[in-house]
C-alpha positions as CSV (number, residue, x, y, z in Angstrom):
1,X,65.5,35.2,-38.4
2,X,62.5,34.9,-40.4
3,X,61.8,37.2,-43.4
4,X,59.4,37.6,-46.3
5,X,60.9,38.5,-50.3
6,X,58.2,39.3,-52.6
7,X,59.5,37.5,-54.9
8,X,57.8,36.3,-59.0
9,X,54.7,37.7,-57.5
10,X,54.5,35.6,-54.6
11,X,55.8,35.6,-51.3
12,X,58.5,33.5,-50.2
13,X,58.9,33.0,-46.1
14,X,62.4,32.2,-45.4
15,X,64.9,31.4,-42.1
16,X,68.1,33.2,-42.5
17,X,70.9,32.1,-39.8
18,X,72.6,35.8,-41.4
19,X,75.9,35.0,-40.1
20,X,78.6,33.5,-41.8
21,X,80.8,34.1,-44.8
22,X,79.2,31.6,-47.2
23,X,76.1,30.7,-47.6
24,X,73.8,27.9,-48.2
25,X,70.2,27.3,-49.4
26,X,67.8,24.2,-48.3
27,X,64.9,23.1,-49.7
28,X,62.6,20.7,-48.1
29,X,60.7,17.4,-49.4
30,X,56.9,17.1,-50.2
31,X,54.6,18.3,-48.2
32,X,57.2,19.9,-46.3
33,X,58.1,23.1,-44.9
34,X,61.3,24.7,-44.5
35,X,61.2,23.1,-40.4
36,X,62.1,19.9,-41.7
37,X,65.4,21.2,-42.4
38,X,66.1,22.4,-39.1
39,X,68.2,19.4,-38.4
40,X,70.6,19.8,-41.2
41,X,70.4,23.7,-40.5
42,X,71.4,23.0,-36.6
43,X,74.4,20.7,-38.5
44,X,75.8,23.8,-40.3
45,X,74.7,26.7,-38.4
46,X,78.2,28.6,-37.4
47,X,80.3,27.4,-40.4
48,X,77.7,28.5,-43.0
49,X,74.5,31.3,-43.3
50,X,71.7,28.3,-43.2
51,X,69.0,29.9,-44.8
52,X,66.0,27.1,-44.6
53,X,63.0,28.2,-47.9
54,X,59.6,27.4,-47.8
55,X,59.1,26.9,-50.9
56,X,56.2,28.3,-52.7
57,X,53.1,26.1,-52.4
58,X,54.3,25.2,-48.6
59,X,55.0,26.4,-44.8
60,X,54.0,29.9,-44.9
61,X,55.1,31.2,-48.7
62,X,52.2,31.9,-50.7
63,X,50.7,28.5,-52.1
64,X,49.2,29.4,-56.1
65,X,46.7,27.3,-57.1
66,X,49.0,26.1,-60.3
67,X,52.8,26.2,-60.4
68,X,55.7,24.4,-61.5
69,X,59.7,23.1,-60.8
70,X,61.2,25.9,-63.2
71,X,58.9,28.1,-60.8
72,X,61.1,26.9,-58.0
73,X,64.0,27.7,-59.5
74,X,63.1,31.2,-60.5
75,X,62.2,32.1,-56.6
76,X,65.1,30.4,-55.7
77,X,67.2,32.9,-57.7
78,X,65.2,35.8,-56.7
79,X,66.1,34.9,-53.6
80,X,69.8,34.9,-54.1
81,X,69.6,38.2,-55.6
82,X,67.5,39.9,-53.1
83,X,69.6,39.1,-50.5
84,X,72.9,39.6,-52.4
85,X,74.4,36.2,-51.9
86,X,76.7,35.9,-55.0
87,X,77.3,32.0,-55.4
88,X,76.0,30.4,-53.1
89,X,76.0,26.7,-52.1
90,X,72.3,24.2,-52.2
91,X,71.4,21.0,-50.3
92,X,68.1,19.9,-51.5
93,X,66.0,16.8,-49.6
94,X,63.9,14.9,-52.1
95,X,61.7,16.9,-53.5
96,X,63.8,19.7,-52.3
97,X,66.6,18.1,-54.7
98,X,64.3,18.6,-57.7
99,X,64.2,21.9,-57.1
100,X,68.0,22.9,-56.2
101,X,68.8,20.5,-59.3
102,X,66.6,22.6,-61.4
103,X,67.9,25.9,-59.9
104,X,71.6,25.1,-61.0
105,X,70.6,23.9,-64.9
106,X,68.8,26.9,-65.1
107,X,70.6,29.2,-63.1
108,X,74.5,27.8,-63.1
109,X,76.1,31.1,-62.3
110,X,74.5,30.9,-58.8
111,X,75.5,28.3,-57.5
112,X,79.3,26.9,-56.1
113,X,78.3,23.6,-54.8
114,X,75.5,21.5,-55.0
115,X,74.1,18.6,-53.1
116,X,71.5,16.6,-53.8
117,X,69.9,13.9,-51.1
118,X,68.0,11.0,-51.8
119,X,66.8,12.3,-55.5
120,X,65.9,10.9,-59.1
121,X,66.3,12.4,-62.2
122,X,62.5,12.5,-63.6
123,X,59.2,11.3,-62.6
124,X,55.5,11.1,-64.0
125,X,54.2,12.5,-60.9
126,X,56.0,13.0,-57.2
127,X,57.4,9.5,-55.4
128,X,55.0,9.9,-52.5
129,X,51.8,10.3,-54.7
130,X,53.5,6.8,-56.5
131,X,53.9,5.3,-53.0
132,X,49.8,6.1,-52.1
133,X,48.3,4.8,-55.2
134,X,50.3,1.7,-54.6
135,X,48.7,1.1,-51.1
136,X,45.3,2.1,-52.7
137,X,45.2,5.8,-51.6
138,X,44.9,9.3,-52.9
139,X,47.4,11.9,-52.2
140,X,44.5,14.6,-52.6
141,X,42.2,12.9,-50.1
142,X,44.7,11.0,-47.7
143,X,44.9,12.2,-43.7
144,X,48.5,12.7,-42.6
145,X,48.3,9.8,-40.2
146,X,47.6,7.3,-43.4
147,X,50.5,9.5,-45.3
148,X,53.9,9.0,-42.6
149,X,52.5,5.1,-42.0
150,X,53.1,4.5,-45.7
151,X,55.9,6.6,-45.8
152,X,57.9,5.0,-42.9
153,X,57.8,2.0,-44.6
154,X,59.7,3.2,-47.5
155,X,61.7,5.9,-46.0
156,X,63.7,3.6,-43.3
157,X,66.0,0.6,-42.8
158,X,64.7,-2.7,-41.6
159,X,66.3,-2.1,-38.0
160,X,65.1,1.5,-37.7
161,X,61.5,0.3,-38.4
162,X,62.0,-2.2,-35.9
163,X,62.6,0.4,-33.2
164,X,59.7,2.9,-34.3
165,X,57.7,-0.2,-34.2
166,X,58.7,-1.4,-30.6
167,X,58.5,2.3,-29.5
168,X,62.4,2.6,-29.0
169,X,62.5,5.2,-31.9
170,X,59.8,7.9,-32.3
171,X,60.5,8.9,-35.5
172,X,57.4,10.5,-36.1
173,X,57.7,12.6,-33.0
174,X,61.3,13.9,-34.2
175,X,59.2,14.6,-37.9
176,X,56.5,16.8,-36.4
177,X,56.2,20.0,-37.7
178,X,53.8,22.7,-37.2
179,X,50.0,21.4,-38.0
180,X,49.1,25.0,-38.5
181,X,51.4,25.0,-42.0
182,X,50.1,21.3,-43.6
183,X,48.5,21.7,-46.5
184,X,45.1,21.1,-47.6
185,X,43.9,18.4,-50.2
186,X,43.9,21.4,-52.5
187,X,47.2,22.5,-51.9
188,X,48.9,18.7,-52.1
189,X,46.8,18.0,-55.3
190,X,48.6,20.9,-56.6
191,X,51.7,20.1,-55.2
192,X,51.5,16.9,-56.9
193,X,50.2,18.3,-60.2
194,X,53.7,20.7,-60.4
195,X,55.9,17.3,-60.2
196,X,54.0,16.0,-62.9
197,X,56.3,14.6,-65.5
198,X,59.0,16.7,-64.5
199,X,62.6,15.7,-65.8
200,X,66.0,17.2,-64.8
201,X,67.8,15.0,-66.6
202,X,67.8,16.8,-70.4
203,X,69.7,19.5,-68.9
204,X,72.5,18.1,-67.2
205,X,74.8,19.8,-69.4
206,X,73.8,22.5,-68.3
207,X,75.5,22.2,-64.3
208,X,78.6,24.0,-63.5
209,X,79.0,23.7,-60.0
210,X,80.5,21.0,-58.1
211,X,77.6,18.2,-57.2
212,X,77.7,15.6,-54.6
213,X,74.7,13.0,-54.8
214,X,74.0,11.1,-51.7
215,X,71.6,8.1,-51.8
216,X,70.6,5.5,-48.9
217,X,70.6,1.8,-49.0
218,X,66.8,1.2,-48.2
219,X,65.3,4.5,-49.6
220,X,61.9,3.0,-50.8
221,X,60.7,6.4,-51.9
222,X,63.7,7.4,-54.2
223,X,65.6,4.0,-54.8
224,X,70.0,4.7,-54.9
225,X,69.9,3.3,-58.0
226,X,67.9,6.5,-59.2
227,X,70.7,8.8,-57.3
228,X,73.5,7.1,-59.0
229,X,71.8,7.2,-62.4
230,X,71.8,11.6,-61.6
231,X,75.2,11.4,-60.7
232,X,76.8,9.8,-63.5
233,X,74.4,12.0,-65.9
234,X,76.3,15.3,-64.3
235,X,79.8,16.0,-65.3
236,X,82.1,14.7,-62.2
237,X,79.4,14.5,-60.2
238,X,80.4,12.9,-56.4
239,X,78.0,9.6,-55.2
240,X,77.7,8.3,-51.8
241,X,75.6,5.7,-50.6
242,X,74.7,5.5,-47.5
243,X,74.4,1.9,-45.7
244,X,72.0,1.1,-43.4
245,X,69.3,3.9,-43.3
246,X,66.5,4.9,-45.5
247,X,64.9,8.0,-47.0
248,X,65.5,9.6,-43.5
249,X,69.2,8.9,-43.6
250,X,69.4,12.4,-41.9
251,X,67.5,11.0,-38.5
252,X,68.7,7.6,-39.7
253,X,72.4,8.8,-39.7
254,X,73.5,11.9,-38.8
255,X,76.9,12.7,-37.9
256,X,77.8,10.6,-41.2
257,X,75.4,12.8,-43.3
258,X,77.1,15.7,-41.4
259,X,80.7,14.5,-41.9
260,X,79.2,13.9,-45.8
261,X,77.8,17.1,-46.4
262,X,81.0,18.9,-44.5
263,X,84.0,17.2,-46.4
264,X,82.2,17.9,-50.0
265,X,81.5,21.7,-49.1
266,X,85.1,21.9,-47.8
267,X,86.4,20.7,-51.4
């Protein structure tokens, strides 16, 4: 079900599965909206309340001109308060893992497990924006079509690109959201402007919860070494690489990012 929580201000637009006993937040990557974790939402969905966030800045939450990660994390508790969750358990998605990594150094009591996919600990500005400079273009100017063809090439395994490339594998079809909720060259210029020099890594200590990291073999966007380098910052922090896939290790791979994300929330 969709619902609205006015929430630091701001309105946050949320999908809440409401049933099950425990219950688990997801936050989507740049550019995002809180559709691109229907997948892993369809994975959980009767063992766990899925509830999928826009976060603010995206989909259809209110997008400020000017906001930051610890703003994340404050409408990410707000959230869990409103609705009366208790602890509750995060999977956050590249950017997405940012902001659930965030949410548990700031908010520890929250949270019982965390997982974080295809992350990094810091960054002078967001891995995408990195990714379009390198091929020459500017993440407040560049069409979406220009954005996913760079993308793909970092976010995949050799054999996967292979397919989209012979037209075995749409990828980009499975990927397609609503047009309606992209976001302008405002709204991704200040997207990229609240990842700017962010780093999650001085506050390690701060994490209570249980934390799985889960990295892929070819993620060009956020390299496994960066994932490992998270998890052995955090105090018994799990790590999983994933062989074979890319940054889209959950189209790439799914019922092993399923069995993944299962086992560790079962612990």
């Amino acid at each position: 079900m969709k619902k609205f929580l006015d929430v630091n201000n701001i309105q946050i637009c949320l999908d809440d599965t409401e049933v099950g006993d425990e219950a688990i937040l997801l936050f989507h990557g740049l550019t995002g909206s809180k559709e691109g974790m229907y997948p892993i939402r369809d994975m959980l969905e009767g063992d766990y309340r899925v509830i999928s966030i826009d976060t603010r800045g995206h989909g259809e939450s209110t997008r400020p001109k000017e906001y930051c990660l610890d703003d994340h994390a404050h409408d990410a508790h707000e959230v869990v308060k409103q609705l009366n969750l208790g602890k509750v358990n995060i999977l956050g998605y590249s950017m997405g893992s940012y902001v659930a990594l965030r949410t548990a150094e700031l908010y520890p009591e929250d949270v019982d497990h965390l997982i974080l996919a295809c992350t990094k600990p810091s960054g002078k500005t967001s891995s995408v924006a990195r990714l379009l400079s390198e091929a020459g273009l500017d993440i407040t100017k560049v069409t979406q079509e220009e954005m996913m063809g760079v993308i793909l090439k970092a976010s995949v395994a050799p054999q996967t690109l292979k397919s989209i490339q012979s037209g075995e594998l749409n990828l980009e079809e499975m990927m397609k959201g609503d047009e309606s909720l992209q976001l302008s060259d405002e709204e991704k210029a200040s997207e990229d402007a609240s990842l700017a020099d962010f780093d999650n890594s001085k506050d390690y200590d701060k994490v209570t919860c249980k934390t799985f990291v889960i990295a892929a073999e070819y993620d060009g966007i956020n390299p496994p070494e960066l994932g490992r380098e998270v998890a052995y910052g955090i105090k018994d922090a799990k790590f999983e690489l994933v062989s074979d896939a890319g940054h889209m290790v959950v189209f790439e791979k799914p019922e092993e990012f399923e069995k993944l994300v299962k086992d560790f929330l079962n612990e």
